[in-house]
N, C-alpha and C positions, 0 to 999 in steps of 0.2 A: 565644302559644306555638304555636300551629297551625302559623302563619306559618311558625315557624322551625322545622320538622319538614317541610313542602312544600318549603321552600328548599331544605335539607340533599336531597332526598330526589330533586331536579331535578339540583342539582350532582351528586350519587351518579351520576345518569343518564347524565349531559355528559360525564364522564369516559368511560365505557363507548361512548357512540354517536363521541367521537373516536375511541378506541382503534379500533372497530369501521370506521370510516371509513378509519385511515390503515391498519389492514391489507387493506381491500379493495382501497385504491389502491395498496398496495406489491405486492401478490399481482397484482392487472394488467400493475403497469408492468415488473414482473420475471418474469412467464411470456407475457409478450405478446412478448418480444427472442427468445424460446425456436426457432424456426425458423430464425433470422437467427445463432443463437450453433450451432446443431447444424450449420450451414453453413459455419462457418469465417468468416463474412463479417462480422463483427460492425461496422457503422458505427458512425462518433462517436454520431450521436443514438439508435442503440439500445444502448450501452453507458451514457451519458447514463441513460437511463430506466429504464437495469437497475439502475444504482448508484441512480439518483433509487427504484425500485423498493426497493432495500434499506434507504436512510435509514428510508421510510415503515416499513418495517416493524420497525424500530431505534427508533425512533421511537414505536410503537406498545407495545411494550415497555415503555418509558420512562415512558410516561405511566397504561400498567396497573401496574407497580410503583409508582409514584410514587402511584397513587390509595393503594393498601392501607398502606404507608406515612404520607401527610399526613390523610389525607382519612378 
């Protein structure tokens, strides 16, 4: 019975440290373009990383919803 209070209590964790991960990396990749977009200049690969920027943090959402919900 331990066991499966530690297990639960790890996955609890897993969920939070993704969340917490894909919005650091969506929060980088989408204010990192931020110079490049105030410029007018906006290249493919920093519109790329801005969108790749918003997934992660669509993303992160998803999976903090999805905990309180399944989990």
């Amino acid at each position: 019975m331990n066991f499966s209070l530690i297990i639960g209590f790890v996955e609890s964790l897993t969920s939070y440290y993704l969340t917490l991960l894909l919005l650091i990396m969506g929060l980088l990749l989408r204010f990192r373009t931020y110079p490049a977009y105030k410029s007018r200049q906006l290249t493919t690969d920093a519109a790329w990383a801005r969108s790749g920027g918003n997934v992660c943090m669509i993303a992160s959402g998803i999976v903090l919803v999805s905990h309180f919900l399944f989990i």
